[in-house]
C-alpha positions in Angstrom: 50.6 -9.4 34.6 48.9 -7.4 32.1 49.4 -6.9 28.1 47.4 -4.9 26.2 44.7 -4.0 28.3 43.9 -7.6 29.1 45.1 -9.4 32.6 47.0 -12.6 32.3 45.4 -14.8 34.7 47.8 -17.1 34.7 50.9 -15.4 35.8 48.9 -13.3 38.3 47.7 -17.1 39.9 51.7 -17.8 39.9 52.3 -14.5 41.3 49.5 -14.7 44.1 48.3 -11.5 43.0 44.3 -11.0 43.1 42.9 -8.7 40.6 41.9 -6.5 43.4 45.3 -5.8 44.4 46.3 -5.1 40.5 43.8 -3.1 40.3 44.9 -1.0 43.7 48.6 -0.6 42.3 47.1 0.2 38.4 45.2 3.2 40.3 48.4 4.1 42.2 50.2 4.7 39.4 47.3 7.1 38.5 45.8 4.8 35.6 42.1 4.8 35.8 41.3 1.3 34.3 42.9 -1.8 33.6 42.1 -1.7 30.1 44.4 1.8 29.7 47.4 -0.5 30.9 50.1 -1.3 28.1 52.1 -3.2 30.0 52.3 -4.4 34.4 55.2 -6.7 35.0 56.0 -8.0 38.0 59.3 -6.9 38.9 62.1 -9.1 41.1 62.0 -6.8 44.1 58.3 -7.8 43.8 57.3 -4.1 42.8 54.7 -4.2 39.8 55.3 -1.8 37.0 53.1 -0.4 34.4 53.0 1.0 31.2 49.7 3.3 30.3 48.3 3.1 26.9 48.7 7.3 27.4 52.7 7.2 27.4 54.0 8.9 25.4 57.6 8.9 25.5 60.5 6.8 26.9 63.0 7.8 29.4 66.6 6.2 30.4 68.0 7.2 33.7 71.4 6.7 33.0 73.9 6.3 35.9 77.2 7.9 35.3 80.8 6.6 36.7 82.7 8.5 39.1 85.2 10.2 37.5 88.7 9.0 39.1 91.5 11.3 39.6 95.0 10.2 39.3 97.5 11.3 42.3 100.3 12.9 41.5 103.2 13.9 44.1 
């Protein structure tokens, strides 16, 4: 939805997503202005993510297995 700073009309149009509404969830995510968003993507449970310009590191949440135990008798 965004790249760079700049809005990409056309997937927001595809989306339905006015530039009101971006700019709602943008500030929601405690990013001032558009224009400090790396990234918003549209996600597939229809949650938007972004990216700030001011990020400075990445972080995984890794999910770990359960360990399973073998029964012995």
């Amino acid at each position: 939805l965004v790249y760079h700073g700049k809005p990409i009309v056309v997937h927001m149009a595809q989306a339905k997503i006015t530039m009101d509404e971006l700019d709602a969830v943008i500030r929601e995510h405690g990013v001032d202005k558009i224009q400090d968003v790396a990234l918003a993507v549209l996600e597939v449970d229809g949650n938007i993510s972004i990216l700030s310009n001011d990020f400075k590191h990445h972080t995984v949440k890794r999910r770990h297995a359960h360990k399973i135990v073998a029964k012995t008798d």
